[in-house]
N, C-alpha and C positions, 0 to 999 in steps of 0.2 A: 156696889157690885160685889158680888159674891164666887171666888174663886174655884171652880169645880173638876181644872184639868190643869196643871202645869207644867206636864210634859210637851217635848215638841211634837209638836200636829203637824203633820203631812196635808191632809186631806179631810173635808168633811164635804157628808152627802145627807142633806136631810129628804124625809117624808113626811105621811099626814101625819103620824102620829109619831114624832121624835128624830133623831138623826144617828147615823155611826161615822165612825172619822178612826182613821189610820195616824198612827205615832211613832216615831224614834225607839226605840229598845233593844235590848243585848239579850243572845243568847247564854249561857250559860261557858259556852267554850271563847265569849267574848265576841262574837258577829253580832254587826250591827244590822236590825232585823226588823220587820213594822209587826207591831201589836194594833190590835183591833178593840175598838170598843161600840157601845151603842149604849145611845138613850130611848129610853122608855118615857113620852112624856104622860102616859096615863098613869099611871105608878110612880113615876117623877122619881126613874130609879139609875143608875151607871151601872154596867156589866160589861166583865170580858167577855168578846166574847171569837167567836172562829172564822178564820177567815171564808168558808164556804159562806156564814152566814151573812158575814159583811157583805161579799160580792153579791147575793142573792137578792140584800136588799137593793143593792147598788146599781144593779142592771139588771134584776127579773131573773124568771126561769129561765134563763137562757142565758145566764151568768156564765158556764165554764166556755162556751162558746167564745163567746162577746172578749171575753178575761183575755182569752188565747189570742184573737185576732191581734187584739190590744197592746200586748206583752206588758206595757206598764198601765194598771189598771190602779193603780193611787192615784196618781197625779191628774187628772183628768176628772171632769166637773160634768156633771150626767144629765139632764131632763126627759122627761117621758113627754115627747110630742104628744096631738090630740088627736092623732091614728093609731096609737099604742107604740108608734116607732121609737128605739134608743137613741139620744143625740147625744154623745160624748166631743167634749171641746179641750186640749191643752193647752196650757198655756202659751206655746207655740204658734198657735192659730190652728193647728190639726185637728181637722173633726170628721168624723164618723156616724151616718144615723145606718143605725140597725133595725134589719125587718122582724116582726113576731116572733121569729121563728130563729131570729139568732145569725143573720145571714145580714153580709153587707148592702146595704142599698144604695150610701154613696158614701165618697171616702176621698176628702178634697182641703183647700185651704182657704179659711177664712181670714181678710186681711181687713182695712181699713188706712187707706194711703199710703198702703205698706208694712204696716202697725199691725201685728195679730194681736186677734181678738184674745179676752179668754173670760173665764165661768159663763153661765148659762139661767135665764129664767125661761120659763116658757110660756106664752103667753096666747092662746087657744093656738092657731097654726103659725104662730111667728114667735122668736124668740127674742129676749134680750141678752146684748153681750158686751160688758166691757171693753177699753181702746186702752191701754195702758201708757202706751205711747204717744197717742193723741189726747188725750184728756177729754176723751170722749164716751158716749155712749151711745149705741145702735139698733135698730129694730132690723132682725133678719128677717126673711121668708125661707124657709128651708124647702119649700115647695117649689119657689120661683128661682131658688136661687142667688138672689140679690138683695140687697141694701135699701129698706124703705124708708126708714128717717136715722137724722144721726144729731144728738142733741151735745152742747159743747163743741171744745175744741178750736181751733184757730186764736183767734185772742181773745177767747174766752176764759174765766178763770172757775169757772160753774164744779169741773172734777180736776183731782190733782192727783195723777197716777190712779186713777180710780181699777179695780182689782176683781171688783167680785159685786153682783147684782141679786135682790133677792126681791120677789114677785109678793104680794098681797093685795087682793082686790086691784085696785086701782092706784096702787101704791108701791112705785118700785126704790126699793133701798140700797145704794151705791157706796160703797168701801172705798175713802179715798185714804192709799197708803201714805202720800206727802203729805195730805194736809191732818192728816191722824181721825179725819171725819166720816161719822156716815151722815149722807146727805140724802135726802127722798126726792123723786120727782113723781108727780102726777101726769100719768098716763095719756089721762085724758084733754091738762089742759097744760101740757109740760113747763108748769110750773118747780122749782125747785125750791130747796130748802133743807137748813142743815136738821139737821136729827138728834146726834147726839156726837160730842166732842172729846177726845181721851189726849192723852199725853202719852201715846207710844203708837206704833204701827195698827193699824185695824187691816184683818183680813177677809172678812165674812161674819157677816151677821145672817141669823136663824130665827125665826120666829116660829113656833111650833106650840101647839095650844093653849095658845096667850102666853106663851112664856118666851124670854128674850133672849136670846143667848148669841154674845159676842167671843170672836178668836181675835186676839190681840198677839202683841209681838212675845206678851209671857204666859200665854196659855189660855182656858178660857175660860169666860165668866157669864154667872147669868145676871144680868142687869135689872135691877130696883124698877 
């Protein structure tokens, strides 16, 4: 593994082509402040870069809207439904999908026997989302409103605190914080299986044009 960030990360939000991710930093008069960065994964470059630009990426042209309803617009794990509509999820289980146009559509809480959910893949009109508390994982409908499968959990030992979910093909990758594991299930035949195994916290894993990039408890790296 290859060390490319080790400051503290707040937040990251990838795209097709790369991701940005918010961090810890000090202003000059000593306020503790988020700096912005983004990768380029055609260039396979790191840049500062501004926060208009961040959010832009982050939530579309209708970023200062979306930001404002928001108020805290780091913490929060983003997907673009397959209506073009915004779905923001916190950690909390608070989530939000936004119309085209920057306007609320619904604006409710996602649980799981109580257990909020939290990050976000999307998966044509359903989502997937972590159970942190359950040791689970779930397929929403954002359309329907409810709960269509929910893999783990009860005595099972499949995710452990699992944290964050990250979509490919038919391949979803799950961040489990206790067991320090990302684990993959197949979609289609929810089959599981470990992935890749560290000795400190995993938070999110990114795969962005065949490139691998993990956020671990010391910052982050792109993986061999």
């Amino acid at each position: 593994m290859e060390n490319v960030f080790s400051g503290e990360i707040l937040n990251i939000t990838p795209f097709k082509k790369g991701f940005v991710f918010a961090a810890k930093g000090q202003s000059s008069d000593g306020r503790l402040v988020a700096n912005f960065y983004g990768y380029d994964a055609v260039n396979d470059k790191f840049t500062h870069i501004k926060k208009n630009v961040f959010l832009k990426v982050k939530f579309g042209f209708e970023y200062e809207e979306i930001a404002a309803t928001l108020g805290d617009y780091v913490s929060c794990d983003v997907g673009v439904l397959n209506d073009n509509k915004i779905m923001a999820v916190f950690p909390n289980g608070e989530y939000y999908i936004f119309n085209t146009d920057g306007s609320v559509n619904v604006s409710s809480l996602l649980t799981y026997h109580g257990s909020p959910v939290c990050d976000i893949a999307v998966d044509n009109s359903y989502v997937w989302c972590a159970v942190p508390g359950e040791n689970a994982i779930i397929k929403y409908s954002p359309r329907e409103g409810r709960i269509l499968l929910r893999i783990g959990g009860g005595e099972t030992t499949a995710f452990e605190r699992p944290c964050a979910v990250h979509l490919m093909g038919s391949t979803l990758y799950i961040c489990n914080q206790a067991s320090k594991k990302i684990r993959t299930l197949n979609i289609t035949t929810n089959s599981v299986r470990d992935y890749r195994v560290f000795n400190e916290k995993v938070y999110k894993y990114i795969n962005v044009a065949s490139r691998e990039f993990v956020w671990l408890q010391s910052g982050l790296y792109l993986l061999d």
